[in-house]
C-alpha positions as a printed Julia matrix, in Angstrom:
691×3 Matrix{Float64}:
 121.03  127.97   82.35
 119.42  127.97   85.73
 119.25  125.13   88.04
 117.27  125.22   91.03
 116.18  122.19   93.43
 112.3   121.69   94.75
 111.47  119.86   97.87
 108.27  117.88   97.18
 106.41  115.17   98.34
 104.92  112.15   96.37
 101.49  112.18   96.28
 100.61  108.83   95.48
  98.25  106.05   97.59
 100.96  104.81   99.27
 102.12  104.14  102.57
 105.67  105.6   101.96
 105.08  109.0   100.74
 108.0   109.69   99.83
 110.01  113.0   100.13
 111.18  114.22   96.54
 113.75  116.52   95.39
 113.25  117.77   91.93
 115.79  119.0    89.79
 114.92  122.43   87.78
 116.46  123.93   84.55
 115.08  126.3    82.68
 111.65  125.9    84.38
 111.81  121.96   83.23
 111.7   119.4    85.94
 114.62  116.62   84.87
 114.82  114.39   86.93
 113.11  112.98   90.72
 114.97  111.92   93.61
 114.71  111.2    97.15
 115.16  112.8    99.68
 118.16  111.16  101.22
 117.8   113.0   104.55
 114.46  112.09  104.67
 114.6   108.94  107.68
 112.12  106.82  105.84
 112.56  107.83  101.81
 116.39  107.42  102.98
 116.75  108.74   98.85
 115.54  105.63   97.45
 112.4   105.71   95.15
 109.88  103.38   93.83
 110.72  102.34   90.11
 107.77  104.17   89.01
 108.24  107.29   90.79
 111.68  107.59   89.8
 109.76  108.15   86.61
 107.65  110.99   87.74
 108.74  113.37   84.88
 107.86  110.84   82.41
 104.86  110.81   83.31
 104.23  114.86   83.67
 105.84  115.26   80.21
 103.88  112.58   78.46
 102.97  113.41   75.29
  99.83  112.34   75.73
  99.14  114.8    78.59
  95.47  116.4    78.5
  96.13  120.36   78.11
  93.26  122.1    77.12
  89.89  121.37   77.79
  87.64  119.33   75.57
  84.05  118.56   74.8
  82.49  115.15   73.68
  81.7   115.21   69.77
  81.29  111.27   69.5
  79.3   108.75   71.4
  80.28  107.75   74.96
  82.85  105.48   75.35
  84.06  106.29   71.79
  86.64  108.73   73.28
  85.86  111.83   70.96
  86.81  114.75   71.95
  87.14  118.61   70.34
  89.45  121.54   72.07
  87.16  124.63   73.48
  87.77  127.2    76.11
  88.28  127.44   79.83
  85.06  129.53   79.65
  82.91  127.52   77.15
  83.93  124.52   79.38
  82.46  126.34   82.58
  79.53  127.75   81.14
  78.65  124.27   80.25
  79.05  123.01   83.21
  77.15  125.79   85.48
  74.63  125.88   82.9
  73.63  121.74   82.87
  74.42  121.93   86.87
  72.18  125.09   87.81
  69.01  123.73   87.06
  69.7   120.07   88.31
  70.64  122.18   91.59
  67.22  123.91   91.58
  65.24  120.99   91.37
  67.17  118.75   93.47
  71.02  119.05   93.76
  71.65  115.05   95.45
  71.11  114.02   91.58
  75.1   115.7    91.31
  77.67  113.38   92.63
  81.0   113.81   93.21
  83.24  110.7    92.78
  87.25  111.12   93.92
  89.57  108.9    95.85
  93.16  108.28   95.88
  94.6   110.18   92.69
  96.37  112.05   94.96
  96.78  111.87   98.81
  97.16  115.35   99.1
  94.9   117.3   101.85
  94.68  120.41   99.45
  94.23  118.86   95.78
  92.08  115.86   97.34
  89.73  117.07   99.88
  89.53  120.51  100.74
  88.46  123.17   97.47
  86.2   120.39   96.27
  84.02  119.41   99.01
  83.42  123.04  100.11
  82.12  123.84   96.48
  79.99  119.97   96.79
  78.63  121.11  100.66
  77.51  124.57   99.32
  76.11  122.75   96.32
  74.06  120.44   98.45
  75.16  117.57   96.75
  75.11  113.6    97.19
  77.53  113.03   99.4
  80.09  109.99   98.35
  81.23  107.36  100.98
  85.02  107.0    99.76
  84.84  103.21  100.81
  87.05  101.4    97.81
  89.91  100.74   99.42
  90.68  100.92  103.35
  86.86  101.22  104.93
  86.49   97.6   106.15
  90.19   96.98  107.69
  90.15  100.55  109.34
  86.51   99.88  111.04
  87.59   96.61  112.54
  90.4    98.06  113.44
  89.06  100.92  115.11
  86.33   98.81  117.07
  89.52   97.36  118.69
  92.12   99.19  119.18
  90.58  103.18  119.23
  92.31  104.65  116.31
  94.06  103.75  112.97
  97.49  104.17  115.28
 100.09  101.33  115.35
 103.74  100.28  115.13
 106.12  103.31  113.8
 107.72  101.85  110.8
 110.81  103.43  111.89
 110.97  100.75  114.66
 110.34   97.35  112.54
 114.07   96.77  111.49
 114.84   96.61  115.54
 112.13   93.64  115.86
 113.32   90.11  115.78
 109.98   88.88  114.36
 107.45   90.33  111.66
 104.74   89.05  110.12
 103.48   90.49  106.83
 100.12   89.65  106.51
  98.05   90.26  102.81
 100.38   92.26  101.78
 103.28   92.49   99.25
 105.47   95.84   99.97
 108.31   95.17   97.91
 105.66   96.0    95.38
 103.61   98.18   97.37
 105.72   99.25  100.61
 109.37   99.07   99.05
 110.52  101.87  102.44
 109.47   99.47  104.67
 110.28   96.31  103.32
 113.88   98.06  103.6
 113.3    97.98  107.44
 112.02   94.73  106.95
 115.51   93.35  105.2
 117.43   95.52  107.83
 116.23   93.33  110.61
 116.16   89.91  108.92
 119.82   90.8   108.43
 120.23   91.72  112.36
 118.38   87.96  112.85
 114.57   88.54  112.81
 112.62   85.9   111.46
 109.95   87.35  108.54
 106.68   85.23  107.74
 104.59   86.03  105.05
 100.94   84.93  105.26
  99.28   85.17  101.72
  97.4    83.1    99.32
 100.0    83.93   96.66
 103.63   83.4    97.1
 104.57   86.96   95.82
 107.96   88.71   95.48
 108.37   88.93   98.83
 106.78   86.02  100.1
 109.58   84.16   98.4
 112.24   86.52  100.46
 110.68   86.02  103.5
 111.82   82.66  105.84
 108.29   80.99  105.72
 105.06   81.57  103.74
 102.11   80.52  104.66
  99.28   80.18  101.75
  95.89   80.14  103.35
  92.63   80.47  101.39
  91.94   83.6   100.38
  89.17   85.15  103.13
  90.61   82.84  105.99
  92.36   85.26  107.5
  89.7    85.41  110.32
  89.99   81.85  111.21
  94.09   81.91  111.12
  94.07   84.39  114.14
  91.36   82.33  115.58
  93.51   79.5   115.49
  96.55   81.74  116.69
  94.92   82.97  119.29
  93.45   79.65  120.56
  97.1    78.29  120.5
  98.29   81.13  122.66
  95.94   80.63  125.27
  95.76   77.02  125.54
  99.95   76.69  126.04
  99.44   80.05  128.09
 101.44   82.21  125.88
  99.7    85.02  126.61
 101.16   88.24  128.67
  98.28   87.73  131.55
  99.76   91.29  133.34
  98.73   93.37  129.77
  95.44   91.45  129.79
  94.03   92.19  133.17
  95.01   96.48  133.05
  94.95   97.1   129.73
  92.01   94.7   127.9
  88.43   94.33  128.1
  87.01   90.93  127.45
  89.61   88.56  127.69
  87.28   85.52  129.16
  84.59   85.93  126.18
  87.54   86.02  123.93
  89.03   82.68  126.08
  85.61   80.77  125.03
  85.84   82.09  121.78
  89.01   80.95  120.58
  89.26   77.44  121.93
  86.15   76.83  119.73
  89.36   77.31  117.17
  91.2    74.38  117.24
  94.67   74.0   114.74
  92.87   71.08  112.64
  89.23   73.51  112.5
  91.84   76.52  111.73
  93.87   74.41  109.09
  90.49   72.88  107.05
  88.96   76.36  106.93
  92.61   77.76  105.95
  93.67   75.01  103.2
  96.9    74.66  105.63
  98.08   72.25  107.72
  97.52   71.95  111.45
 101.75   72.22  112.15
 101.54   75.47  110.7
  99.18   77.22  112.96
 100.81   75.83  116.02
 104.36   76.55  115.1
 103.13   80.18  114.07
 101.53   80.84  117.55
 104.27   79.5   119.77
 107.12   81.58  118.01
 104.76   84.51  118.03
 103.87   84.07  121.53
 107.72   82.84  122.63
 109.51   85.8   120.77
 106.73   87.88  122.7
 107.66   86.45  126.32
 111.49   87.06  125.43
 110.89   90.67  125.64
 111.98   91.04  121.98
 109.96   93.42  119.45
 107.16   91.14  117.02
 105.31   93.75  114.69
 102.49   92.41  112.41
 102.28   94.51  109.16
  99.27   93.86  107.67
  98.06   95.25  104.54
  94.8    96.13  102.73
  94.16   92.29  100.75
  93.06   91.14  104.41
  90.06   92.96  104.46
  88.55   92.89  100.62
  86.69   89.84  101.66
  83.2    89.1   102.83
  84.34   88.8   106.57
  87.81   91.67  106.05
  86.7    93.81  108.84
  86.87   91.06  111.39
  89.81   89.8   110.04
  91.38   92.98  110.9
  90.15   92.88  114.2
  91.18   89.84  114.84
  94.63   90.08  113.96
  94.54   93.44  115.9
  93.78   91.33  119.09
  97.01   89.71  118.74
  99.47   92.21  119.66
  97.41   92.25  123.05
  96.89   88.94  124.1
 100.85   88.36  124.09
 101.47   92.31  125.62
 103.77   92.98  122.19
 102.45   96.16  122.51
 104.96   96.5   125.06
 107.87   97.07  122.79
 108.68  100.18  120.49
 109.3    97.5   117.71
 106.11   95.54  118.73
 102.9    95.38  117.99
 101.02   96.1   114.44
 100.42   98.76  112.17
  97.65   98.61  109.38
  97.94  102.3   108.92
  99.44  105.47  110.97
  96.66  107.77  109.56
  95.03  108.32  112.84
  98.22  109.74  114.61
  97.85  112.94  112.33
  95.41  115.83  113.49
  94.28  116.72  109.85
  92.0   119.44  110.79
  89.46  117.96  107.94
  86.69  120.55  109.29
  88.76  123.61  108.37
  89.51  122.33  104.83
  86.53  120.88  103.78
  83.63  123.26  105.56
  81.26  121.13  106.29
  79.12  123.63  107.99
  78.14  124.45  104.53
  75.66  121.91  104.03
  71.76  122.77  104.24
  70.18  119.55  105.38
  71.24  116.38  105.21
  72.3   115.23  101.47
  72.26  111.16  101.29
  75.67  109.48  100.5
  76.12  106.92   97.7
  78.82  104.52   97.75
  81.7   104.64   95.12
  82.14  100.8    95.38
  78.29  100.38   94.28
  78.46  103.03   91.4
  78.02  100.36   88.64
  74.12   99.6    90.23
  73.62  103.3    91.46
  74.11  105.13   88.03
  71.66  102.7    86.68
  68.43  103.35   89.3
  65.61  105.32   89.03
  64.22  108.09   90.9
  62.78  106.35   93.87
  62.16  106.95   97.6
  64.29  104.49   98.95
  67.38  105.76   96.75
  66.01  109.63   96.32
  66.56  111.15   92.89
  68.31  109.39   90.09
  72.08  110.59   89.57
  71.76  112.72   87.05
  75.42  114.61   86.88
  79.11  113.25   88.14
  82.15  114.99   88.95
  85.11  112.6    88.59
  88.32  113.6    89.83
  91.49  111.84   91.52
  89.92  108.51   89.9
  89.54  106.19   87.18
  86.13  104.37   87.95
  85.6   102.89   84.49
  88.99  100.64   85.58
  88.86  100.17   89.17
  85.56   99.97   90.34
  84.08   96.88   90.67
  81.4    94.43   88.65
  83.08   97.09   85.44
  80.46   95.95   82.93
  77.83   97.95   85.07
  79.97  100.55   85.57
  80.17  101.36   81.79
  76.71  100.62   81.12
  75.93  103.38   84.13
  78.27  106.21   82.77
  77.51  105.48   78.97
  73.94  106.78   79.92
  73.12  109.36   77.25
  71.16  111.54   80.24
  73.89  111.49   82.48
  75.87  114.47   82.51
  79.47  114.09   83.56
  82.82  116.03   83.82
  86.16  114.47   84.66
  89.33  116.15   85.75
  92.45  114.41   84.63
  96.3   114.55   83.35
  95.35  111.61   80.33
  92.68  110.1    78.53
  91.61  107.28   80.52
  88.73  104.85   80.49
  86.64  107.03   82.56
  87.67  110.26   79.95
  86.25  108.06   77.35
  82.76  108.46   78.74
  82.6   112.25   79.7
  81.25  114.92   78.2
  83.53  117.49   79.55
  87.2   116.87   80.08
  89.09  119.39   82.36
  93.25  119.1    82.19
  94.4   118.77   85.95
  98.45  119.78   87.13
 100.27  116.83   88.23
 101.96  117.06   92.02
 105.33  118.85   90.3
 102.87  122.07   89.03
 101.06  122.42   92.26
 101.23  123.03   95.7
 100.03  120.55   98.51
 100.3   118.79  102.49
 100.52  115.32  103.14
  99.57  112.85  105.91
 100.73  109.78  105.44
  99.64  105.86  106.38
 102.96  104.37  106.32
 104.91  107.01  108.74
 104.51  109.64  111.4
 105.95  113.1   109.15
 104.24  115.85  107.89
 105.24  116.71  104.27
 105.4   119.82  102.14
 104.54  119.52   98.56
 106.01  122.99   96.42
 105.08  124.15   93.1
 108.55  122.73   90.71
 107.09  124.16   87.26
 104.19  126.04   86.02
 101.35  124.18   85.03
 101.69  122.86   81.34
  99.59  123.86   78.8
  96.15  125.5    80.27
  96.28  122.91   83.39
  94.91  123.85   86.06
  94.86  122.64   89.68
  92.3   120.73   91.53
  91.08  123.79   93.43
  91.8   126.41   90.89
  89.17  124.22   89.07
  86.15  124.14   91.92
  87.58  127.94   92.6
  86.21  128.58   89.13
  83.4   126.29   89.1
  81.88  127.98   92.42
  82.44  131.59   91.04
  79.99  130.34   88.11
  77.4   128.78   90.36
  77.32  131.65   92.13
  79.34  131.62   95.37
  80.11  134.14   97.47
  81.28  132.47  101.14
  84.99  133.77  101.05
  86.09  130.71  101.59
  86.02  129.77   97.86
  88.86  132.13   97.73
  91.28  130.85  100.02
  94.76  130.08   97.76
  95.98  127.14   98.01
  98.85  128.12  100.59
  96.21  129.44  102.52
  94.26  126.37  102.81
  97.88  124.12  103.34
  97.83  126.5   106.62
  94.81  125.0   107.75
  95.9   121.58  107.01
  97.11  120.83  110.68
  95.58  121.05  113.9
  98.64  123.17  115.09
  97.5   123.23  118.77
  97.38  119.81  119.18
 100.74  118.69  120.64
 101.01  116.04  117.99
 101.56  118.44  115.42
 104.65  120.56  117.54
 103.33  123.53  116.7
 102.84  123.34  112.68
 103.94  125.85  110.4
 103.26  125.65  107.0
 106.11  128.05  105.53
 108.37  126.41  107.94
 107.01  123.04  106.16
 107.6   124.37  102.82
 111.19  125.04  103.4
 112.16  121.79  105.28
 109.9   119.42  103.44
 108.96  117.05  106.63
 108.01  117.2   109.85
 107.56  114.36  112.21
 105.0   114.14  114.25
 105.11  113.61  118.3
 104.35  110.16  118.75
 105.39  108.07  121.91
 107.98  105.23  120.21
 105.3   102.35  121.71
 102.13  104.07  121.77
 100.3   101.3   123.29
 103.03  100.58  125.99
 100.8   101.15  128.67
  96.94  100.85  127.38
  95.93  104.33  126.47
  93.83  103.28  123.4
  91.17  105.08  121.94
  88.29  103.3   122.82
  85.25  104.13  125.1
  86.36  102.21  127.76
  90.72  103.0   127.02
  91.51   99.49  126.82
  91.62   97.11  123.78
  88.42   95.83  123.38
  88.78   92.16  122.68
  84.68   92.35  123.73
  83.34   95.6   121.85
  79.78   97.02  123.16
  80.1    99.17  120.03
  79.92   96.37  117.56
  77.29   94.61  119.4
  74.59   97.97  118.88
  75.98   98.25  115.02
  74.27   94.75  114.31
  77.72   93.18  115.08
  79.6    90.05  116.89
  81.14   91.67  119.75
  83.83   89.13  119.82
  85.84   87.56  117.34
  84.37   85.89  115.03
  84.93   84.0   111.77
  82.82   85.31  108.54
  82.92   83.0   105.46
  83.2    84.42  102.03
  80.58   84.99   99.78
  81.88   83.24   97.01
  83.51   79.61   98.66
  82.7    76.13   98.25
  81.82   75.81  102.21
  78.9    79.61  101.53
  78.16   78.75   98.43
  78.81   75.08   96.68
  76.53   75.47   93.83
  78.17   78.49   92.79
  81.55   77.11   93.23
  80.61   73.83   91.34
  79.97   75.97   88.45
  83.09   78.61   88.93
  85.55   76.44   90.94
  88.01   78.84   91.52
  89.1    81.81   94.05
  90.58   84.83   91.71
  92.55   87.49   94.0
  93.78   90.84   91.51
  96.29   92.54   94.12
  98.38   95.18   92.58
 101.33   94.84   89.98
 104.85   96.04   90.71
 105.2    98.33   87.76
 101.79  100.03   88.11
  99.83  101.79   91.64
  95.9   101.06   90.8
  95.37  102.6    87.72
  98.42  104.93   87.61
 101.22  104.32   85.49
 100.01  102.24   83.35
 100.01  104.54   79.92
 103.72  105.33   80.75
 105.22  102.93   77.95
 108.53  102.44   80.05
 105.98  100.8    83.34
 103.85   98.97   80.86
 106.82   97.37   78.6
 108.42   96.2    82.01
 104.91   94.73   83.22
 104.41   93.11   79.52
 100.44   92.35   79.0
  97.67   91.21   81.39
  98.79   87.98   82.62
  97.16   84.95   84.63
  99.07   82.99   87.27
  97.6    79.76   87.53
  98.92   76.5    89.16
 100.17   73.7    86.92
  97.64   71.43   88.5
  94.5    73.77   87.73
  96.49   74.27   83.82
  96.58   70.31   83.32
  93.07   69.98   83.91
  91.94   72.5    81.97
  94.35   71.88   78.79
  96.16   75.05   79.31
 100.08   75.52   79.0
 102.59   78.57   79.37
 101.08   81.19   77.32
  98.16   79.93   76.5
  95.18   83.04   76.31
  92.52   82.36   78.46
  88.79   83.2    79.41
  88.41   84.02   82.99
  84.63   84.43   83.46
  81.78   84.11   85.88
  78.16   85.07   85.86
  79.1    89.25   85.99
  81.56   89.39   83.17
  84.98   87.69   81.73
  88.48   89.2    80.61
  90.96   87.85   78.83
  94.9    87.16   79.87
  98.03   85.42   79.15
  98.64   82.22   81.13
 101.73   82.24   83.51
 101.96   78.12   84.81
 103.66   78.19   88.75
 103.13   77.1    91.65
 103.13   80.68   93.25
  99.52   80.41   92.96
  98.25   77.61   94.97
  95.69   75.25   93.59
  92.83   76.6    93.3
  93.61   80.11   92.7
  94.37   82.48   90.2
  95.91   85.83   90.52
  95.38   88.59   87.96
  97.61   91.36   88.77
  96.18   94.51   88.17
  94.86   96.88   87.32
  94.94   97.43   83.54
  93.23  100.24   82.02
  90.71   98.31   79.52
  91.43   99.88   76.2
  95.04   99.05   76.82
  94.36   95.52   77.11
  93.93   93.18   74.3
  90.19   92.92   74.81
  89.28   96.15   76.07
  88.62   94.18   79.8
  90.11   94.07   83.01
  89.85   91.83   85.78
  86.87   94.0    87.48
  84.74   92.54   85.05
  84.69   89.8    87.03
  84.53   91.21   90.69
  81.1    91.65   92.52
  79.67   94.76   93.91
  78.76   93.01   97.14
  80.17   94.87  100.69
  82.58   93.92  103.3
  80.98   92.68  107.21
  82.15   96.62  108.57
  83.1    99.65  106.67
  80.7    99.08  103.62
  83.89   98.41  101.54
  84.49   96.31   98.45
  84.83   92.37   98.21
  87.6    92.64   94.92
  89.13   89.41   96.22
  86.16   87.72   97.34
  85.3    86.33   93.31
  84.83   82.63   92.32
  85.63   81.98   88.46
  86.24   79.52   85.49
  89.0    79.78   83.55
  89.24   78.22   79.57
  91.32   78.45   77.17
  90.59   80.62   73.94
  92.37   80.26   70.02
């Protein structure tokens, strides 16, 4: 017996990304741990990634490759070749490609974060194919725009620093569900004294272990920091020294937010006027002590009409009262930007002829159903699906299905199980899971560079993500040598390694120690140097103003509200929001029977008050529905939902819920202010009950 120990990284969309060490015998991975000497995984792991070999021996792991024998959607599949399955495929894409190759789209996101089985192998085989390009907007596109028109770059607080501030604010966001390595941080400094507030529609599991939750309408997020900021300036709360070198704007902003009073801020938010005020001057006191406040705030700000803005304007913040100052100050949305991913070198973009258009992933449902046209240019008449389950987790779902259940549509999907989306393909492709391949991580929770190795061999006849468009651009035809870069090779090339950031990266040095972190000043922001055109935080943005834009902060109600839309609301009176469920990340995890049992069924939490009217009680099944579509779910009566709202945690694949649905039946394909992104939680509905 042979035991052997693999340092690995988890590849997950996650801010944490973990460091793993897997446990080998035999060539059988047995077990998943962290990394203990790994500062942030500190060897503590995620309930469902402490399941990771459960998942890569499932039984019902996809290990050969199939082809469709039944209608789409029916899920029929027969066994055939490695080469029948790419002579299929280069023989239905080669003549699409002759007569115009933007009807192939590729559609990936998030399956894994990994800069060699994401990115890199793929979109050099999609640029020499001249494809559609996709605009990979369904998660982060809004937040990170409005965050970018203020503050330079998706850069921010280290989360290494949080458990040394003595105030954060966790804004749309849940991490002990979703974040558990910095909610650790988090718990380290509320025992050292900090003070945590939660700001959230729902009062969530960590909402309830914070010292104060605040439970604004959902897509009032704007108007909160409005009302914030208006309080800071009008009891002059504000660090006047890191305003006048290091902002631009601050008198436009000044006129701005006193429009904001705390009774306008409380009526838009659903809260009460004492709340904003007491927010702002503990904010802007703890600021003027010289102690660390951090804002964490997390993706449900921005899946709103108006989520860009509200990015920005919470971004503003950290400004106004110079928290920036402190190492444990400031804000981070995401740490993305402080890694120099040299994207150029994986993906080769200097292999496109021309200038392909790009579709939208969070519009697929209406784009797989046009026709050829010269607004839209040729009608979609192939997709690649990879790293993503759209028939779950794209929005407005019912067009979704109708799109990809088209009988001309040609599409392949690489994958580890049969999910929705596998259901509708003609070709299925088995795909290595992160312990059978090898891979480089950034991350958006932390500044370290991680190592993914190779634990086992790929089960079955998996193959990896690049061996796959490897083979697929030998068929087509390929010669450019990069097509035959290994996948060490292109981990090499995953790094800027003269940028100073990056100390010099070495990828076999990476692949022995696992992590690397990155050189990062402990307060980036200490003393301005943002990256903006004019170096300062732009509190007045020129750059928003020539995209069609407010160049000041601004308020932007939802779509679907009684003050936008009352007829619509009179008929669907109320707000749904479907953030993520402990036991599952998106779509992932939920076929693992352990993750599912724990997370039950589909459930709705609804607030006694909204129940009594209705005639619904604890347990109760129940209709949610609107004008797009309707799911059904098992009532959960509390008063962690506030009236008016219901919360559908998410996100079920359909065929493993009672009625084949999930709660994107109900969401809209409509797009965020910035960033083109999705509006999940900006959805009115009606909720009945059902025998």
């Amino acid at each position: 017996m042979t035991t052997t120990q693999v340092r690995a990284t988890c590849p997950l969309d996650c801010p944490d990304t973990c460091a793993l060490l897997v446990t080998v015998t035999d060539g059988v991975a047995t077990s998943v741990k962290g990394d203990p000497d790994h500062p942030t995984t500190a060897g503590v792991l995620c309930t469902k990634v402490s399941r990771f070999t459960e998942r890569t021996y499932h039984a019902d792991r996809l290990l050969h490759p199939l082809r469709r024998v039944g209608k789409k959607g029916e899920g029929k599949f027969e066994r055939i070749s490695w080469d029948e399955a790419l002579d299929i495929i280069a023989a239905r894409l080669a003549p699409i490609t002759a007569r115009n190759p933007q009807a192939i789209l590729p559609y990936s996101y998030c399956g894994t974060m990994g800069l060699v089985q994401g990115e890199s192998m793929s979109s050099r085989f999609f640029n020499q194919l001249g494809a559609s390009l996709l605009d990979r907007t369904i998660c982060a596109s809004a937040g990170a725009t409005g965050y970018r028109y203020t503050v330079g770059a998706t850069i921010g607080t280290d989360m290494e620093q949080f458990q040394n501030a003595k105030l954060i604010i966790i804004w749309g966001g849940n991490p002990i569900a979703s974040n558990l390595h910095f909610w650790m941080r988090a718990q380290e400094a509320k025992r050292n004294g900090a003070t945590l507030i939660a700001i959230d529609p729902y009062r969530s599991l960590t909402a309830e272990k914070c010292h104060q939750h605040i439970a604004l309408l959902p897509g009032t997020d704007a108007a909160l920091a409005l009302g914030l900021m208006h309080v800071l300036i009008d009891e002059d709360l504000v660090d006047h020294d890191y305003i006048a070198q290091y902002t631009l704007g601050y008198e436009a902003l000044k006129q701005r937010a006193l429009e904001w009073t705390p009774e306008r801020t409380a009526e838009v938010c659903g809260i009460s006027a004492t709340e904003v005020i007491e927010l702002a001057r503990l904010y802007g006191t703890t600021c003027r002590s010289g102690d660390g406040v951090a804002i964490r705030a997390n993706y449900g700000v921005q899946r709103v009409r108006g989520g860009g803005m509200a990015v920005r304007n919470i971004a503003c913040l950290p400004a106004l009262t110079g928290a920036w100052r402190h190492a444990a100050g400031g804000m981070q949305l995401s740490s993305s930007g402080s890694f120099p991913v040299n994207r150029k070198a994986l993906q080769r973009p200097d292999l496109l002829k021309g200038a392909p258009r790009t579709i939208n992933m969070s519009t697929i449902g209406d784009d797989l159903l046009k026709e050829t046209s010269a607004a839209f240019g040729p009608q979609v008449e192939a997709v690649i699906v990879y790293n993503s389950n759209p028939l779950a987790v794209a929005p407005d779902s019912s067009k979704v299905a109708q799109g990809f259940a088209r009988e001309d549509l040609f599409t392949v999907v690489l994958e580890h199980f049969q999910t929705d989306t596998v259901d509708y393909a003609d070709i299925v492709l088995p795909a290595t899971t992160q312990l059978e391949h090898v891979d480089a991580h950034s991350t958006y929770g932390h500044l370290y560079m991680m190592a993914n190795n190779a634990a086992v061999a790929p089960l079955g006849e998996a193959k990896a993500n690049t061996e796959i468009f490897r083979l697929l651009a030998q068929r087509m035809g390929f010669d450019d040598p990069c097509f035959q870069d290994s996948d060490d090779a292109l981990a090499a090339q995953a790094f800027d390694a003269s940028d100073a950031r990056a100390v010099h990266f070495d990828w076999e040095s990476l692949k022995r120690t696992g992590w690397q972190k990155l050189a990062m000043p402990d307060a980036p922001f200490a003393h301005g140097g943002f990256a903006t055109p004019s170096g300062k935080c732009e509190f007045y943005s020129q750059a928003m103003l020539d995209a069609g834009l407010d160049p000041l902060p601004t308020y932007i109600a939802p779509y679907e509200s009684p003050a936008s839309n009352p007829e619509l609301a009179a008929r669907f009176p109320l707000a749904m929001i479907s953030p993520p469920a402990r036991n599952f990340l998106n779509s992932t995890f939920v076929n693992v029977k352990s993750l599912r049992a724990a997370e039950g069924e589909p459930h709705l939490d609804m607030h006694p008050d909204d129940c009594s009217a209705r005639g619904i009680a604890v347990g109760d099944m129940v209709r949610i529905f609107n004008d797009r579509g309707s799911f059904v779910a098992k009532v959960r009566v509390t008063d962690k939902a506030r009236r008016g709202l219901v919360v559908g945690l998410s996100v079920w694949w359909k065929k493993l819920a009672s009625d084949g649905k999930n709660a994107n039946e109900v969401t809209s394909q409509r797009l965020t202010d910035m960033g083109r992104a999705p509006t999940f939680y900006d959805t009115l509905v009606e909720v009945e009950k059902v025998a």
